[in-house]
C-alpha positions in Angstrom: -19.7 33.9 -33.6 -16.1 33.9 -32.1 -15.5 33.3 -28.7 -13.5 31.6 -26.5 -15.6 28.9 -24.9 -16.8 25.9 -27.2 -18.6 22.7 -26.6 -21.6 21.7 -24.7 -21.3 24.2 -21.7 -21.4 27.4 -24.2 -24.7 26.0 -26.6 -27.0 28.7 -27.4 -30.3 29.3 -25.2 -33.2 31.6 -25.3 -32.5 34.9 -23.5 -34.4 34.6 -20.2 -36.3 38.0 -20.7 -40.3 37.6 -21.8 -40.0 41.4 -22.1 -37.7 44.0 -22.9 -35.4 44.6 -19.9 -36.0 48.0 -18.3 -34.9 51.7 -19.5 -31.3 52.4 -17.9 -29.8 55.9 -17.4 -27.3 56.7 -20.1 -24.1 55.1 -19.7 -25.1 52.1 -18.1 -25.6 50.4 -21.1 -21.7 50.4 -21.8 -20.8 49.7 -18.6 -23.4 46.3 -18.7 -21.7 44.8 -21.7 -18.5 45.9 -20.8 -18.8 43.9 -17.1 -20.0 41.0 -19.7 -17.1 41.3 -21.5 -14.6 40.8 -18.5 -16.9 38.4 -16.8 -17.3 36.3 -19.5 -13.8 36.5 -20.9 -15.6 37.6 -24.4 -14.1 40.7 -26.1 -16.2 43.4 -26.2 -17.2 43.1 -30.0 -18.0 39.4 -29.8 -20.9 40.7 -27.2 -22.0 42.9 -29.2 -22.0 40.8 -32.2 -24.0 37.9 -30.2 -26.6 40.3 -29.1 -27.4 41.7 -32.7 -27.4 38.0 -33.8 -29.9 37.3 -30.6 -32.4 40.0 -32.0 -32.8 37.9 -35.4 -32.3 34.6 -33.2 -33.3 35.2 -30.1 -30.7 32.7 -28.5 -27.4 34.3 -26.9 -24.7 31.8 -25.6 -26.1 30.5 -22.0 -22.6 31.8 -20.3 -23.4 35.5 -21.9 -26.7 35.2 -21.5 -26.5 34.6 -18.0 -24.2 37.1 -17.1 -25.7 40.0 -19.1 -29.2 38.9 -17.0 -26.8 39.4 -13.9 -25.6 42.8 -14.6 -28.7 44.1 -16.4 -30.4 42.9 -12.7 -27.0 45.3 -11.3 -27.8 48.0 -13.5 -31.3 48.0 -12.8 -30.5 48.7 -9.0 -27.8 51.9 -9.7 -30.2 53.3 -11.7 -33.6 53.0 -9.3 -31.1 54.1 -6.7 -30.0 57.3 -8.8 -33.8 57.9 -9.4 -34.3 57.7 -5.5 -31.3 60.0 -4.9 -30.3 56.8 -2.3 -26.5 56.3 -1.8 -24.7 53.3 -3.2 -22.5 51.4 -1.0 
């Protein structure tokens, strides 16, 4: 898949999740791989395209992988808060 890193720090790893990550409120999903994108410094499509690959491979880049764990972990939090009616900061 395209992306900008190469080499030994980008080699493929298993997703850290045993289990599908948790439901998320609609439009979190977007902004999730969206924050990937930019944190990453990975368009948009190239995301994507990795995660389709990673359900028929189940091994995502270790710097996406790690950052989409990061912001799924983000997203989790805005959406138990919006389920609790508690304010963000």
């Amino acid at each position: 898949m395209p992306g900008p890193r190469s080499g030994p720090a980008s080699r493929a790893r298993p997703a850290p999740w045993p289990t599908p990550a948790p439901a998320l409120r609609t439009g979190l999903h977007r902004h999730v791989l969206r924050e990937v994108s930019q944190r990453t410094n990975t368009k948009l499509r190239h995301v994507a395209e990795h995660l389709v690959a990673w359900a028929h491979t189940q091994e995502l880049p270790e710097h996406i992988s790690a950052q989409l764990h990061n912001q799924l972990e983000n997203a989790h939090v805005l959406h138990i808060q919006d389920l609790s009616g508690t304010e963000r900061d």
